[in-house]
Backbone as XML, in Angstrom:
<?xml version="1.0"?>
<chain id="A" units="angstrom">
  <residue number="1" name="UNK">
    <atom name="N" x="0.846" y="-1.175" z="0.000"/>
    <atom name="CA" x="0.000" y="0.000" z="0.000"/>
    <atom name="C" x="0.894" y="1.243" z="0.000"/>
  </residue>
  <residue number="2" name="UNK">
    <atom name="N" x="0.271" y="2.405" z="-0.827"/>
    <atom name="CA" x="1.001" y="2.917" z="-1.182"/>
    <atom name="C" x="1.023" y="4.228" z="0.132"/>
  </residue>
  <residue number="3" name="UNK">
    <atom name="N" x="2.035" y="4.947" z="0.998"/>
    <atom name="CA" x="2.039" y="5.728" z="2.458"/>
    <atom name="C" x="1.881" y="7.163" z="1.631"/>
  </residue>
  <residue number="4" name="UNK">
    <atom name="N" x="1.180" y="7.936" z="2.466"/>
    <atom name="CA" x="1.040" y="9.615" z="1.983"/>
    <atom name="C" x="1.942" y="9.716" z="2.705"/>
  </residue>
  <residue number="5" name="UNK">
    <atom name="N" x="2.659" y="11.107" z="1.659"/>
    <atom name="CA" x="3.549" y="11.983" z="1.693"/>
    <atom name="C" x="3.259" y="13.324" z="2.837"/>
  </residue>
  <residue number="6" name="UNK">
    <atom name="N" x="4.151" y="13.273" z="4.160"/>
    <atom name="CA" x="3.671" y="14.630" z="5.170"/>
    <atom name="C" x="4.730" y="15.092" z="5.611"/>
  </residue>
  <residue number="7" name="UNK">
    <atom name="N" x="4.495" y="16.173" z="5.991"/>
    <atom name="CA" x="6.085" y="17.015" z="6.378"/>
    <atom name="C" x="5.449" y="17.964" z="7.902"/>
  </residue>
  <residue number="8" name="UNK">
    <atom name="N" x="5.858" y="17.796" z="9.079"/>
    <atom name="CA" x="5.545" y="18.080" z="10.210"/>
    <atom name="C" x="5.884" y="19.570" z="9.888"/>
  </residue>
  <residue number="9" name="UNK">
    <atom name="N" x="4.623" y="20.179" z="10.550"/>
    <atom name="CA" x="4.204" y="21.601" z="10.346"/>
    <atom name="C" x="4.794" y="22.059" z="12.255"/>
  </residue>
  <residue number="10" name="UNK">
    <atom name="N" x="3.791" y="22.542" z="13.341"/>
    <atom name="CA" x="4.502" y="22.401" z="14.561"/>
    <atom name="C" x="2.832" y="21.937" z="15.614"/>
  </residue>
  <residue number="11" name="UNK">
    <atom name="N" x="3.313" y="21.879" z="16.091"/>
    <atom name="CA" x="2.999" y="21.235" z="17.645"/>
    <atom name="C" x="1.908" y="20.132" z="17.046"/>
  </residue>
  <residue number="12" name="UNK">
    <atom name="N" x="0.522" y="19.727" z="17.024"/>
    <atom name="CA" x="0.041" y="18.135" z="16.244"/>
    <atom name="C" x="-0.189" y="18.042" z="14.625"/>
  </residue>
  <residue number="13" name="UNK">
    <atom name="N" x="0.138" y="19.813" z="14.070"/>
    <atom name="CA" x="0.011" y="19.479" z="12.401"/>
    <atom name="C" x="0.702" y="19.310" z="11.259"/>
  </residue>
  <residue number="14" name="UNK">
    <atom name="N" x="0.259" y="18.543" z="10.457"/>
    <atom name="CA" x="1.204" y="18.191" z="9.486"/>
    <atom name="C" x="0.493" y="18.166" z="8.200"/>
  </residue>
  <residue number="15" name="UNK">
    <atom name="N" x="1.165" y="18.574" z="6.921"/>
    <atom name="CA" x="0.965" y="18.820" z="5.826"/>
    <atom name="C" x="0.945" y="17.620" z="5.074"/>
  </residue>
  <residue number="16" name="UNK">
    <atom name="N" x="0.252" y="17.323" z="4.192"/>
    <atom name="CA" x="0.200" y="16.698" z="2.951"/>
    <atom name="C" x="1.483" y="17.056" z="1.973"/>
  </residue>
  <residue number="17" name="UNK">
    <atom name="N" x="2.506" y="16.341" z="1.373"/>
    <atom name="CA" x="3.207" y="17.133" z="-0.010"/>
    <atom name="C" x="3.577" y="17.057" z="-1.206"/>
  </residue>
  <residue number="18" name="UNK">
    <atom name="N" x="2.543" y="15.667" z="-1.090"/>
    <atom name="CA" x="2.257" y="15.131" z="-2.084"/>
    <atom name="C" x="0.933" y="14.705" z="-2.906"/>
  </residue>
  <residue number="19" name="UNK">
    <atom name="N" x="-0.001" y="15.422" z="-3.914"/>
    <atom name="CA" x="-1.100" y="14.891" z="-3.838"/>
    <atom name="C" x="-1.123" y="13.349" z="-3.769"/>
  </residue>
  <residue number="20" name="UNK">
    <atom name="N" x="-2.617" y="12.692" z="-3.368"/>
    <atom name="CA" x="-2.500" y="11.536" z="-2.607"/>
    <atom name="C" x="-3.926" y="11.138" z="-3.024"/>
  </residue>
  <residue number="21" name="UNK">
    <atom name="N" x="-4.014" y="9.986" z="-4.228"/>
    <atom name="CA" x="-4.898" y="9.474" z="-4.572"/>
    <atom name="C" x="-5.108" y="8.044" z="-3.843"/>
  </residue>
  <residue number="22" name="UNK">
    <atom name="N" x="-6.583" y="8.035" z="-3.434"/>
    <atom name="CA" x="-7.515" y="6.843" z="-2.573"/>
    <atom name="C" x="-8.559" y="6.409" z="-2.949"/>
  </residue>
  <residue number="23" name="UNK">
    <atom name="N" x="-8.786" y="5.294" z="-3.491"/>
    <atom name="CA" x="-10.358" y="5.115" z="-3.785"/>
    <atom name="C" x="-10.928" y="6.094" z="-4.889"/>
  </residue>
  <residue number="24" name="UNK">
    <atom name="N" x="-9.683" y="6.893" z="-5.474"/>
    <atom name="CA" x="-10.419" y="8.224" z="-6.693"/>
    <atom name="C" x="-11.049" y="8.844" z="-5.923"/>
  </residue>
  <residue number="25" name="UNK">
    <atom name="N" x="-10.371" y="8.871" z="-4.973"/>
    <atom name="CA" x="-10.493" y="10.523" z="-4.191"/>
    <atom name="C" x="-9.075" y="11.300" z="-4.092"/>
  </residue>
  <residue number="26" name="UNK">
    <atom name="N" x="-9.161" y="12.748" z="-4.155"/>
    <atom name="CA" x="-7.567" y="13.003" z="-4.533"/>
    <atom name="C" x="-7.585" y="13.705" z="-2.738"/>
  </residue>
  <residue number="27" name="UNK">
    <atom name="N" x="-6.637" y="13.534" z="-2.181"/>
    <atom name="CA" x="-6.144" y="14.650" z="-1.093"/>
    <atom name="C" x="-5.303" y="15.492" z="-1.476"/>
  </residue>
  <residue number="28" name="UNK">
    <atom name="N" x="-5.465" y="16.935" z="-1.780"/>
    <atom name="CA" x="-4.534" y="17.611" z="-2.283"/>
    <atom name="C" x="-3.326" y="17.642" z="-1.454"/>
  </residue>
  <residue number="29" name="UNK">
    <atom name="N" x="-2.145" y="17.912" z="-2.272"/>
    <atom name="CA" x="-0.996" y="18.498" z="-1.549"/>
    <atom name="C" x="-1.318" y="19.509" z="-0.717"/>
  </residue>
  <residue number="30" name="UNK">
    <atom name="N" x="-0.806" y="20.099" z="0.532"/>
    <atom name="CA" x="-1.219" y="21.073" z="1.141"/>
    <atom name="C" x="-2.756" y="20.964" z="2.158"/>
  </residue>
  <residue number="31" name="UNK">
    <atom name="N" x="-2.947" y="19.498" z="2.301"/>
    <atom name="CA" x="-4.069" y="19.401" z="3.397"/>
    <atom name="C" x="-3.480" y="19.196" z="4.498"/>
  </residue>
  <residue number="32" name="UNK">
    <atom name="N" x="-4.232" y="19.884" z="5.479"/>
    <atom name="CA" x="-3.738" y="19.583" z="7.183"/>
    <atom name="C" x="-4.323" y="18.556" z="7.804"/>
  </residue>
  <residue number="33" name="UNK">
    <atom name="N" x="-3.944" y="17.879" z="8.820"/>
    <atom name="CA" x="-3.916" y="16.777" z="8.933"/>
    <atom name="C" x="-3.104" y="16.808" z="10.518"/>
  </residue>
  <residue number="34" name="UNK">
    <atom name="N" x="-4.060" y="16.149" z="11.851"/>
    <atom name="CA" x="-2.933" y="15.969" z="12.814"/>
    <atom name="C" x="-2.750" y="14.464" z="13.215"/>
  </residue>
  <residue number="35" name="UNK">
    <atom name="N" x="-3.255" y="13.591" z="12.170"/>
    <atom name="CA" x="-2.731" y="12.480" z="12.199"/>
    <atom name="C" x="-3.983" y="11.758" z="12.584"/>
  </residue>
  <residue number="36" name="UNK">
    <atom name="N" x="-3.796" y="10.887" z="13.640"/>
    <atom name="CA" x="-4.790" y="10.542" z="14.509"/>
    <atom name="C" x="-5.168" y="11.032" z="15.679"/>
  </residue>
  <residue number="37" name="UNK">
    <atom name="N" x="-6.235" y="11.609" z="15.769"/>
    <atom name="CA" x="-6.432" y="12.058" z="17.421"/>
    <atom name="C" x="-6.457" y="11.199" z="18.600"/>
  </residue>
  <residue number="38" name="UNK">
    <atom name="N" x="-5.449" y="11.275" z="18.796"/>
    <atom name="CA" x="-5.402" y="10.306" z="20.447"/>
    <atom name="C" x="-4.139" y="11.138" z="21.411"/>
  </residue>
  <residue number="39" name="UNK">
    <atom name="N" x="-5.161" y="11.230" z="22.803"/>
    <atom name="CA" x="-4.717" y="12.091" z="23.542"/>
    <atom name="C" x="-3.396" y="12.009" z="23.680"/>
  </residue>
  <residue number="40" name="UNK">
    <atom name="N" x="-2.419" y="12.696" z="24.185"/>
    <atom name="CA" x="-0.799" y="12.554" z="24.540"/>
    <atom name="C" x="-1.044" y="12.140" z="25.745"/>
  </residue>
  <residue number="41" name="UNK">
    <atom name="N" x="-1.579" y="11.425" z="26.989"/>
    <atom name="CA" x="-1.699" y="10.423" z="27.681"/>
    <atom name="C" x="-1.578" y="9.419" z="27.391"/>
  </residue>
  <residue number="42" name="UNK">
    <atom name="N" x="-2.140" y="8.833" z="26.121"/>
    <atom name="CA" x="-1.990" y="8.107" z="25.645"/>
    <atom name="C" x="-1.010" y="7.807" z="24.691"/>
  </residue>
  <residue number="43" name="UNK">
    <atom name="N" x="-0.274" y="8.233" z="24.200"/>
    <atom name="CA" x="1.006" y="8.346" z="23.375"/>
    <atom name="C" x="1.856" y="6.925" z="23.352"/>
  </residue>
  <residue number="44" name="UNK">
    <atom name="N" x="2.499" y="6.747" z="24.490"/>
    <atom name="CA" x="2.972" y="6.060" z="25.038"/>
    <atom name="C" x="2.580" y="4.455" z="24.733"/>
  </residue>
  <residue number="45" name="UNK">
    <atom name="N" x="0.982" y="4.659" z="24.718"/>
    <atom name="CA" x="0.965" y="3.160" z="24.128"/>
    <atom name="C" x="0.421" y="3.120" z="22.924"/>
  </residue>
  <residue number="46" name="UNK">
    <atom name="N" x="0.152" y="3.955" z="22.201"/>
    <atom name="CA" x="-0.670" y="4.247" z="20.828"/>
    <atom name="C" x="0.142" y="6.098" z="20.239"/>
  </residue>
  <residue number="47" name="UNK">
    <atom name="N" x="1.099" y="5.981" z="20.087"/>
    <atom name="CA" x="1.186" y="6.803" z="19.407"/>
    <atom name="C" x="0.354" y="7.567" z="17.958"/>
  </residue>
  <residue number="48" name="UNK">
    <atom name="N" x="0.643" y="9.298" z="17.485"/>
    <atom name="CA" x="-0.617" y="9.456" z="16.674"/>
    <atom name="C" x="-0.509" y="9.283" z="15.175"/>
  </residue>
  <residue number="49" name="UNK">
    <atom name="N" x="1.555" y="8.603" z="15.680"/>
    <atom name="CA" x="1.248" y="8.144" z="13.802"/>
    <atom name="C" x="1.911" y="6.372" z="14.229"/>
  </residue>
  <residue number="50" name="UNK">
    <atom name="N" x="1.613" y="5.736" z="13.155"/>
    <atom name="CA" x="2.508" y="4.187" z="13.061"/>
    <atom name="C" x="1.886" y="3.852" z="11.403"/>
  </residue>
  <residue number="51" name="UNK">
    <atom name="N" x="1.359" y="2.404" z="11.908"/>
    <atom name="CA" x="0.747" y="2.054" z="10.154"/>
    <atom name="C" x="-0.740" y="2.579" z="10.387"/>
  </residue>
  <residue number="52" name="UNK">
    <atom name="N" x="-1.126" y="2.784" z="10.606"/>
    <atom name="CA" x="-2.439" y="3.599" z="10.652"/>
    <atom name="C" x="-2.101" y="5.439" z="10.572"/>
  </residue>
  <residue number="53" name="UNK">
    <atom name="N" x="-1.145" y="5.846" z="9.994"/>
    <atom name="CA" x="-1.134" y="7.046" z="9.786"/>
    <atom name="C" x="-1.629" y="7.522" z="8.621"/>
  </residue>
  <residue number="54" name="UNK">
    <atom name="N" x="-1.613" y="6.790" z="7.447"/>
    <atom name="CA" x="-2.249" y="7.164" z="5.869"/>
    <atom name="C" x="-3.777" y="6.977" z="6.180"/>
  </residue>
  <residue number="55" name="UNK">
    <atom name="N" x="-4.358" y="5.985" z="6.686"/>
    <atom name="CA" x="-5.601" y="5.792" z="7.391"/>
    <atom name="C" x="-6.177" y="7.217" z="7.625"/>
  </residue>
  <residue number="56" name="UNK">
    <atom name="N" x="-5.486" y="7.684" z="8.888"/>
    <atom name="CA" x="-5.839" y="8.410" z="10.043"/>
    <atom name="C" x="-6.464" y="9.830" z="9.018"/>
  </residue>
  <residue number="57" name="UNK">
    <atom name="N" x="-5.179" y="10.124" z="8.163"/>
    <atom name="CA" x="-5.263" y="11.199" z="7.006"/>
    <atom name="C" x="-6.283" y="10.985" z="6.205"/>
  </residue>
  <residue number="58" name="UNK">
    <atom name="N" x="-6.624" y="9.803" z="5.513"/>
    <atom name="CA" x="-7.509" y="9.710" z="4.251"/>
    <atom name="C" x="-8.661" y="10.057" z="5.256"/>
  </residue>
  <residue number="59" name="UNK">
    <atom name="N" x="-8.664" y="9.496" z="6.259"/>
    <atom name="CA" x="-10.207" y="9.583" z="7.494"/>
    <atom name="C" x="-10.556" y="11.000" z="7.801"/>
  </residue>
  <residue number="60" name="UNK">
    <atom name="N" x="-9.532" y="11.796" z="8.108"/>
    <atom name="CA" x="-9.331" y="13.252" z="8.385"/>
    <atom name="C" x="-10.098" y="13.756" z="7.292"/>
  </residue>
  <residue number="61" name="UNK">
    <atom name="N" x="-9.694" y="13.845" z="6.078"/>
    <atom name="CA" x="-9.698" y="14.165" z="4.702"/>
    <atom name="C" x="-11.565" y="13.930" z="4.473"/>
  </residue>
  <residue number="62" name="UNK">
    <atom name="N" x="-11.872" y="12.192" z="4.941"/>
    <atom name="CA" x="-13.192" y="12.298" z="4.496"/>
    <atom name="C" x="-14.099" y="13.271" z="5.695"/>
  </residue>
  <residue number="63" name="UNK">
    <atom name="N" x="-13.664" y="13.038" z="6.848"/>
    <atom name="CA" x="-14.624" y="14.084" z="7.788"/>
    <atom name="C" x="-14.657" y="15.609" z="7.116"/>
  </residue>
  <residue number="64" name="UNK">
    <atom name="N" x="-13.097" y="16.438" z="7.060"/>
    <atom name="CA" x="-13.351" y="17.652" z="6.455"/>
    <atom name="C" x="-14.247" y="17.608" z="5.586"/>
  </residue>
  <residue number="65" name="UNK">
    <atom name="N" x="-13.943" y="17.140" z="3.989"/>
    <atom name="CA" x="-14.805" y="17.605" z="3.081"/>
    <atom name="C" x="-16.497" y="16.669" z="2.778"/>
  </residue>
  <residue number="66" name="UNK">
    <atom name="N" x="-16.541" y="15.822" z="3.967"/>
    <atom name="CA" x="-18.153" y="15.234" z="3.916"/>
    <atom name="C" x="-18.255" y="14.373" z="2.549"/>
  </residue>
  <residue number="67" name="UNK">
    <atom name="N" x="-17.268" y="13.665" z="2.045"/>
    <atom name="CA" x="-17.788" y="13.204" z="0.063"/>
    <atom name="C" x="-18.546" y="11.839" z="0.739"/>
  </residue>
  <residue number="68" name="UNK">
    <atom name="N" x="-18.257" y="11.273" z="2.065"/>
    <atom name="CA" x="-19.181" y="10.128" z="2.573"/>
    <atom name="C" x="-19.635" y="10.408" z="3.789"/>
  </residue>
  <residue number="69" name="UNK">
    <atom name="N" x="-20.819" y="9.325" z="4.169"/>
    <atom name="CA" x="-21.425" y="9.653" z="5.453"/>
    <atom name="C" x="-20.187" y="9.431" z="6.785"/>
  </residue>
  <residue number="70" name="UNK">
    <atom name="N" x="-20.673" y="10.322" z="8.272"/>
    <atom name="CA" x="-19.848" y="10.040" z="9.002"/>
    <atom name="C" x="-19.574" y="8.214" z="9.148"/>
  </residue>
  <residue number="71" name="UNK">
    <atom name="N" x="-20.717" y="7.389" z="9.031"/>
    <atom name="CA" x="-20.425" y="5.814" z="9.331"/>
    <atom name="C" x="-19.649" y="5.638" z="8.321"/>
  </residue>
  <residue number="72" name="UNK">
    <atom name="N" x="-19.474" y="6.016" z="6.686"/>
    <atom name="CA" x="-18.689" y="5.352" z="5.430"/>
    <atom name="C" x="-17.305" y="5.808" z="5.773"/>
  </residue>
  <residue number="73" name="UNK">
    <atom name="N" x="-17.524" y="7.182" z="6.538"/>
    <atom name="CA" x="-15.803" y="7.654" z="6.909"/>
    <atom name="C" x="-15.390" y="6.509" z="7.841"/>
  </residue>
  <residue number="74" name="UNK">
    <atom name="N" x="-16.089" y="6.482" z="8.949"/>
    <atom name="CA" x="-15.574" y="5.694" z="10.177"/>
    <atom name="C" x="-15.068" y="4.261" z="9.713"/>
  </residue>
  <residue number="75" name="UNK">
    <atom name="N" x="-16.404" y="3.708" z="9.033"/>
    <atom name="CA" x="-15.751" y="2.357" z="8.732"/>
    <atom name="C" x="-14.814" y="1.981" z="7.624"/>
  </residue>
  <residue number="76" name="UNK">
    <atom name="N" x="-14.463" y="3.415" z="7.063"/>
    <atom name="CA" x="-13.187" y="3.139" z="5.596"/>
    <atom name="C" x="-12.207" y="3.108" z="6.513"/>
  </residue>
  <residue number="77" name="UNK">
    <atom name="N" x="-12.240" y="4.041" z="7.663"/>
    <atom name="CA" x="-10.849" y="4.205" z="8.959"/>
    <atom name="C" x="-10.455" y="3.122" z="9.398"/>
  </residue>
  <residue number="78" name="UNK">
    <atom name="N" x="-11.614" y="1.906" z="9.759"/>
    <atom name="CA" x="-11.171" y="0.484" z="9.954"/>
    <atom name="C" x="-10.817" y="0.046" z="8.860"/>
  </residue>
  <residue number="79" name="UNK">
    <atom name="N" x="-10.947" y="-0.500" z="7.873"/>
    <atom name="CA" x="-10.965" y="-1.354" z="6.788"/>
    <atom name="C" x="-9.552" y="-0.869" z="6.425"/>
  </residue>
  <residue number="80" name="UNK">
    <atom name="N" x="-9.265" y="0.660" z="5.781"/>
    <atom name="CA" x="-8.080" y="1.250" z="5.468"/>
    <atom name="C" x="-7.065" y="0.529" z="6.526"/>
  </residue>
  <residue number="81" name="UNK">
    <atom name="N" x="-7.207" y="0.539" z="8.174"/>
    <atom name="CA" x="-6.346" y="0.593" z="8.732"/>
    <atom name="C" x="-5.666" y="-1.276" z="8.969"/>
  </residue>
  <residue number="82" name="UNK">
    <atom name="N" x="-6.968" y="-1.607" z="8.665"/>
    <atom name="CA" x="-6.619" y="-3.281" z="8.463"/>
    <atom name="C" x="-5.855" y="-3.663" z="7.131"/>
  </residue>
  <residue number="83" name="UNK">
    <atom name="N" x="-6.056" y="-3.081" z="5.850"/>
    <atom name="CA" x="-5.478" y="-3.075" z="5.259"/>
    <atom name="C" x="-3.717" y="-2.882" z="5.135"/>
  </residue>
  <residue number="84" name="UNK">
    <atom name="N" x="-3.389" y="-1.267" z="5.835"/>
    <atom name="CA" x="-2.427" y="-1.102" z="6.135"/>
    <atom name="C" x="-1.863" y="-1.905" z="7.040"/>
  </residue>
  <residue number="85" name="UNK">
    <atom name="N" x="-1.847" y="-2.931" z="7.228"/>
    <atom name="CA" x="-1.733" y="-3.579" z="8.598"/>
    <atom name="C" x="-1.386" y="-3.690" z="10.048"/>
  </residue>
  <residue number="86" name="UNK">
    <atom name="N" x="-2.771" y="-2.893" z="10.344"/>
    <atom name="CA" x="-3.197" y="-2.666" z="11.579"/>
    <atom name="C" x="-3.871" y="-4.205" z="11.832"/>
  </residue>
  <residue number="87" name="UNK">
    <atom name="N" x="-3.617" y="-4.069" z="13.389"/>
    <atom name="CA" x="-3.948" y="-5.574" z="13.569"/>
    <atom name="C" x="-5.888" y="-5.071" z="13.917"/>
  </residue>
  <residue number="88" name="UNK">
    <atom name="N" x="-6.929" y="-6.238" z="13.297"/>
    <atom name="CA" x="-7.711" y="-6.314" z="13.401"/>
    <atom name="C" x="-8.633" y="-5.923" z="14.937"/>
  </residue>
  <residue number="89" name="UNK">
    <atom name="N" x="-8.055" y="-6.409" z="16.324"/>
    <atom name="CA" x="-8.436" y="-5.706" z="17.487"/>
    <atom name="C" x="-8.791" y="-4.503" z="17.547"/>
  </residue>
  <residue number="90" name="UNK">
    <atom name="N" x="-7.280" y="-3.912" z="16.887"/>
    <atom name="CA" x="-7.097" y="-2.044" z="16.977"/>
    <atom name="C" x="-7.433" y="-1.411" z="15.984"/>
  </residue>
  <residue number="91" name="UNK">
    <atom name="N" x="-7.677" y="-2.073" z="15.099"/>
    <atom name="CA" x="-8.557" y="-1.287" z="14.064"/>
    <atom name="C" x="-9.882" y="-1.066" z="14.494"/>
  </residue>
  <residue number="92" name="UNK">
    <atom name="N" x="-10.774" y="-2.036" z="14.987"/>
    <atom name="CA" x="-12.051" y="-2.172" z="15.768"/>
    <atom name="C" x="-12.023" y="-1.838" z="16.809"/>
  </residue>
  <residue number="93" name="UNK">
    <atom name="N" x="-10.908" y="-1.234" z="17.950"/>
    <atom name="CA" x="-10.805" y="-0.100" z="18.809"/>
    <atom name="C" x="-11.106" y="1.155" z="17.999"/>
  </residue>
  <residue number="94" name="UNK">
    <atom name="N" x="-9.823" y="1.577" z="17.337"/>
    <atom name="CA" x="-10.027" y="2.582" z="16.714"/>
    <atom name="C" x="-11.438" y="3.109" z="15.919"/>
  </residue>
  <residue number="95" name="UNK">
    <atom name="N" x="-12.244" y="1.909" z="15.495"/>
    <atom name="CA" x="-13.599" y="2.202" z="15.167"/>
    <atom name="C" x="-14.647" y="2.419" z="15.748"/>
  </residue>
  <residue number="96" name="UNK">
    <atom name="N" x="-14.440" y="2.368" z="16.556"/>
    <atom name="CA" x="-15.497" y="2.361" z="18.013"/>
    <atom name="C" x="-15.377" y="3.310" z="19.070"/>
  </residue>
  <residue number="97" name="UNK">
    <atom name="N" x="-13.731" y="3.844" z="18.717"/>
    <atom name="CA" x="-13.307" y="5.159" z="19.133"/>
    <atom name="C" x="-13.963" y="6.263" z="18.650"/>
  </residue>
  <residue number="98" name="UNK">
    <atom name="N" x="-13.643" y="6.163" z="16.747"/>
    <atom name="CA" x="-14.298" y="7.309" z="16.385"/>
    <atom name="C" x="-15.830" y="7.427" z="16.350"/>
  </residue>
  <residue number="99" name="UNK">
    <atom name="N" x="-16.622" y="6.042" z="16.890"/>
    <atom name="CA" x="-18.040" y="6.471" z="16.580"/>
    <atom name="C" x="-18.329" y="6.770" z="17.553"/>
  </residue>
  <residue number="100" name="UNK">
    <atom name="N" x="-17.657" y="6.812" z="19.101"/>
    <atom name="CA" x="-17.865" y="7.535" z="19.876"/>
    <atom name="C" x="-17.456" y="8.662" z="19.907"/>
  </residue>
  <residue number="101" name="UNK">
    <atom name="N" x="-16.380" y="9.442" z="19.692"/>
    <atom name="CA" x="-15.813" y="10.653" z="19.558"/>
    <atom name="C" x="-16.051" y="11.470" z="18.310"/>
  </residue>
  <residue number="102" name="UNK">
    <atom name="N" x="-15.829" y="10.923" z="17.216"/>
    <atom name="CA" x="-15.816" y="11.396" z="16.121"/>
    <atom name="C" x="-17.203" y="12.311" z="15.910"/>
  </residue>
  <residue number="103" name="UNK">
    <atom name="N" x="-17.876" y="12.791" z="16.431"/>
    <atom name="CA" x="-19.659" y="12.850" z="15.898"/>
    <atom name="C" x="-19.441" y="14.825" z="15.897"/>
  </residue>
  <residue number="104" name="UNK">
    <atom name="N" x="-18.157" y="15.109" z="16.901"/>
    <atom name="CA" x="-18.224" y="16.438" z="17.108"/>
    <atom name="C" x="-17.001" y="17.339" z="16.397"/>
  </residue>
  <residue number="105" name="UNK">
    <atom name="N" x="-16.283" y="16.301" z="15.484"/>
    <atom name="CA" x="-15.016" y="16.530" z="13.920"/>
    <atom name="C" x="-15.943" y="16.522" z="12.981"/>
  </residue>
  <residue number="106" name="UNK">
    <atom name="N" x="-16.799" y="16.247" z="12.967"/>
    <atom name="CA" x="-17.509" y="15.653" z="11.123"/>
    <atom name="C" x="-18.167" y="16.881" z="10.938"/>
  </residue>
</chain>
């Protein structure tokens, strides 16, 4: 799978710098992006980038501009992140994360 291109901006944001085609959706070069939201308490055992960082972005990407429903975003965030190989548990954490949290980003 192919990883988006980001270049750390300062304190959780980071740039796109490469456009970044998904599913024929384009993310332009120049989208912001702070990765995955997970608190810096949590860091330590889930940091906010690993293989779920292209995920985290394409997910970002669908909340900003709405092209799917919040559930088609949430559950591309799993599927993407299983793909990338995220292990299946934490992908279905992470999905269950954002349908609890996620409702007040979208």
């Amino acid at each position: 799978m192919k990883e988006i291109s980001l270049k750390h901006l300062k304190g959780s944001w980071w740039i796109v710098t490469e456009d970044f085609y998904h599913n024929g959706v384009l993310i332009h070069k120049g989208f912001k992006t702070d990765l995955a939201s997970i608190p810096r308490l949590l860091w330590s055992i889930c940091p906010p980038f690993g293989n779920y960082t292209t995920p985290a972005v394409i997910h970002d990407h669908a909340y900003g501009t709405k092209y799917n429903s919040r559930k088609e975003a949430d559950k591309g965030f799993r599927d993407n992140c299983i793909a990338y190989g995220v292990k299946k548990w934490k992908a279905n954490l992470f999905y269950r994360t954002v349908r609890i949290f996620g409702r007040s980003h979208y």
